[in-house]
C-alpha positions as CSV (number, residue, x, y, z in Angstrom):
1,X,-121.1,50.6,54.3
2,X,-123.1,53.0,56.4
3,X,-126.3,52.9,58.4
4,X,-128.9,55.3,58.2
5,X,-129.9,58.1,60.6
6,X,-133.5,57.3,59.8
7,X,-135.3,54.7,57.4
8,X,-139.2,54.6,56.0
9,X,-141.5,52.5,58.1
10,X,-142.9,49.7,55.8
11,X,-145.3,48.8,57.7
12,X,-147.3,52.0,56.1
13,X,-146.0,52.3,53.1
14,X,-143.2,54.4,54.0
15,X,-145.1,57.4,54.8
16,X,-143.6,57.4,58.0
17,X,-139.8,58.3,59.0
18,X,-138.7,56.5,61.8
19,X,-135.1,56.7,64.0
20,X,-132.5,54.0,63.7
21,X,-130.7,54.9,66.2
22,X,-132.7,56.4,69.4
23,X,-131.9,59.5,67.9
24,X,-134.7,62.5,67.8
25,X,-135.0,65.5,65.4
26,X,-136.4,68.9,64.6
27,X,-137.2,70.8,60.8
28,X,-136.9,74.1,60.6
29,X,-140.2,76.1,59.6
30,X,-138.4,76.9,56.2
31,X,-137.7,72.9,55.8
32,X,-134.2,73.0,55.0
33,X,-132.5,72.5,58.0
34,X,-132.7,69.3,60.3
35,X,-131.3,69.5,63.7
36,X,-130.6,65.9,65.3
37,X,-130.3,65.1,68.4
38,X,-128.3,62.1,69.7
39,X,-128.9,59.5,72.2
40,X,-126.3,59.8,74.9
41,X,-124.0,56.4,75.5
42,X,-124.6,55.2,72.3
43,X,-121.2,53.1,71.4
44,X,-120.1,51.3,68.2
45,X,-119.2,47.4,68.4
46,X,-115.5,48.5,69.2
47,X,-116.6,50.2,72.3
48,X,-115.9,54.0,70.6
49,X,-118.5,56.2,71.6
50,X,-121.3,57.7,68.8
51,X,-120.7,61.1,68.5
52,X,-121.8,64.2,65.9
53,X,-118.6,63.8,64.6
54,X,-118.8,60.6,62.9
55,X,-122.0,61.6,61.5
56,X,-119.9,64.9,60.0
57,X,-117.0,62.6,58.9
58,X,-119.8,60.4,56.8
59,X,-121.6,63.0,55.2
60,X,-118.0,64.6,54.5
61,X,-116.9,60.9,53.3
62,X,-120.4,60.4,50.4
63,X,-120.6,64.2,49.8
């Protein structure tokens, strides 16, 4: 089971795209590429820090 980066606000319909995670991101002019950016001191319930590369290992897990 995995959370999501980002989920559709409800509360209008889910025409807006809100962070999970404190996160923040940019699209590209062309719209393909999204560059997020990470809160800092973000830890799983273990302790582990939340890091890019868990995020790489998940896409690399569904993909």
């Amino acid at each position: 089971m995995f959370d999501n980066l980002i989920r559709r606000d409800p509360r209008d319909s889910g025409k807006t795209i809100v962070p999970i995670w404190r996160i923040t991101w940019e699209i590209a002019k062309d719209g393909k590429t999204y560059t997020f950016h990470l809160r800092q001191g973000v830890q799983f319930h273990d302790g582990t820090d939340f890091t890019s590369a868990d995020i790489k290992a998940t896409f690399d897990r569904i993909a």
